[in-house]
C-alpha positions as CSV (number, residue, x, y, z in Angstrom):
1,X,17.5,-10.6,9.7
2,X,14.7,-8.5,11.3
3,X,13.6,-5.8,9.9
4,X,13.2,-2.2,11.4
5,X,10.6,-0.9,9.5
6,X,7.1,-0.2,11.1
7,X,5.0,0.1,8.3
8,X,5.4,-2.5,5.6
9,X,3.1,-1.9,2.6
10,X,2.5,-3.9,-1.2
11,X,0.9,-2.3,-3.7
12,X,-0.5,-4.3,-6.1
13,X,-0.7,-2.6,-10.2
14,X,-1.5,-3.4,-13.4
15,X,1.2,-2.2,-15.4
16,X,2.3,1.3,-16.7
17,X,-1.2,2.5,-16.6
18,X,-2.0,6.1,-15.2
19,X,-4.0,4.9,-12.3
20,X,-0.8,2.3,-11.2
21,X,1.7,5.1,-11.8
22,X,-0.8,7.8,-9.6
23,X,-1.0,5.2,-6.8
24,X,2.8,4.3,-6.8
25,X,3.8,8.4,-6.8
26,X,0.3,9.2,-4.1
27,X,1.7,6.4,-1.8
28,X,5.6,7.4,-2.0
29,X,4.4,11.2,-1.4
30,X,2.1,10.2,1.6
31,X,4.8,8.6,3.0
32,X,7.6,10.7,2.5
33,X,5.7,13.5,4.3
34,X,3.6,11.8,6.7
35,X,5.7,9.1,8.3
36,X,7.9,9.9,10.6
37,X,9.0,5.8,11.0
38,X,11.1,3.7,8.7
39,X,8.4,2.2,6.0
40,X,8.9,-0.5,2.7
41,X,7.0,-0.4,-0.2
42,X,6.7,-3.7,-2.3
43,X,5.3,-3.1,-6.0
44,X,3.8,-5.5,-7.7
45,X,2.6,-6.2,-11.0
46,X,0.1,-8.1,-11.3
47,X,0.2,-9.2,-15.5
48,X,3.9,-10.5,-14.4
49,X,2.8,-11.8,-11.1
50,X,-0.5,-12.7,-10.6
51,X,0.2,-15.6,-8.8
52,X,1.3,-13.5,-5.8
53,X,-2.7,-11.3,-6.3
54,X,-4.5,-14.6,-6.0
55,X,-2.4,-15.3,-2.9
56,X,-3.7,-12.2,-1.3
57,X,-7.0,-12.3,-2.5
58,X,-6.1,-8.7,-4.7
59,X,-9.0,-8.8,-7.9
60,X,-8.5,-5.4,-8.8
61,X,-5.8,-2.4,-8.8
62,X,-4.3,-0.2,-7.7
63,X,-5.1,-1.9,-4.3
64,X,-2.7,-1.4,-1.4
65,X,-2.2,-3.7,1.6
66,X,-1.1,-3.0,4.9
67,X,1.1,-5.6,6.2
68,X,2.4,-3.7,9.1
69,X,1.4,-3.0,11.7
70,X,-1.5,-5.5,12.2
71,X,-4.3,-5.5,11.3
72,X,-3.4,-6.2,7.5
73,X,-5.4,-3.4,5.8
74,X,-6.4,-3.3,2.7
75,X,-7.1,-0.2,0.1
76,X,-8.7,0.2,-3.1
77,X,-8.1,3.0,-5.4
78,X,-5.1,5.7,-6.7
79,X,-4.5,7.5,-2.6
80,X,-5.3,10.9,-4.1
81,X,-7.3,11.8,-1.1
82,X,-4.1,12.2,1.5
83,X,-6.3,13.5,4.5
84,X,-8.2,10.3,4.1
85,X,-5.4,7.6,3.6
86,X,-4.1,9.2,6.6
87,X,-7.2,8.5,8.5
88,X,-7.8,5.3,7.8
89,X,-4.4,4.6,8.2
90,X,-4.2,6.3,11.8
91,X,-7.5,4.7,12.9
92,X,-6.6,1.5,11.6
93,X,-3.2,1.4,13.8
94,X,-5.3,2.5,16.8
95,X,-7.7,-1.0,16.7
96,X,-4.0,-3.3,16.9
């Protein structure tokens, strides 16, 4: 089954901490206000899944990926600053 979304993102925590939860809530608000395409967003803990970290090469959180659209992009930090998520973002999609 193919999916429709365009954007495809996994954030990778570290539990209940406040910079996990400030990431989770920055992301779901940028995205809720700032794209206009179908999007997923995959959580994931890493202290009850580090396995899937290592496979992605995440060593710290909050650290978003971008699986979609290519080029996988990858993002350090709690997305508080929304004017630049949404630059990188934008200039990001622009390169694929």
């Amino acid at each position: 089954m193919k999916s429709r979304s365009k954007y495809k993102f996994r954030l990778y925590i570290a539990g209940a901490t406040q910079n996990s939860l400030k990431a989770s809530d920055n992301l779901a608000t940028y995205c809720s206000q700032h794209l206009l395409d179908p999007h997923d967003i995959e959580l994931i803990d890493v202290l009850t899944d580090p396995e899937s970290a290592l496979a992605d090469k995440v060593f710290m959180t909050p650290t978003l990926l971008r699986m979609t659209p290519k080029p996988l992009l990858r993002i350090v930090g709690t997305l508080s600053d929304a004017r630049n998520l949404s630059q990188v973002l934008n200039k990001a999609s622009a390169v694929a």
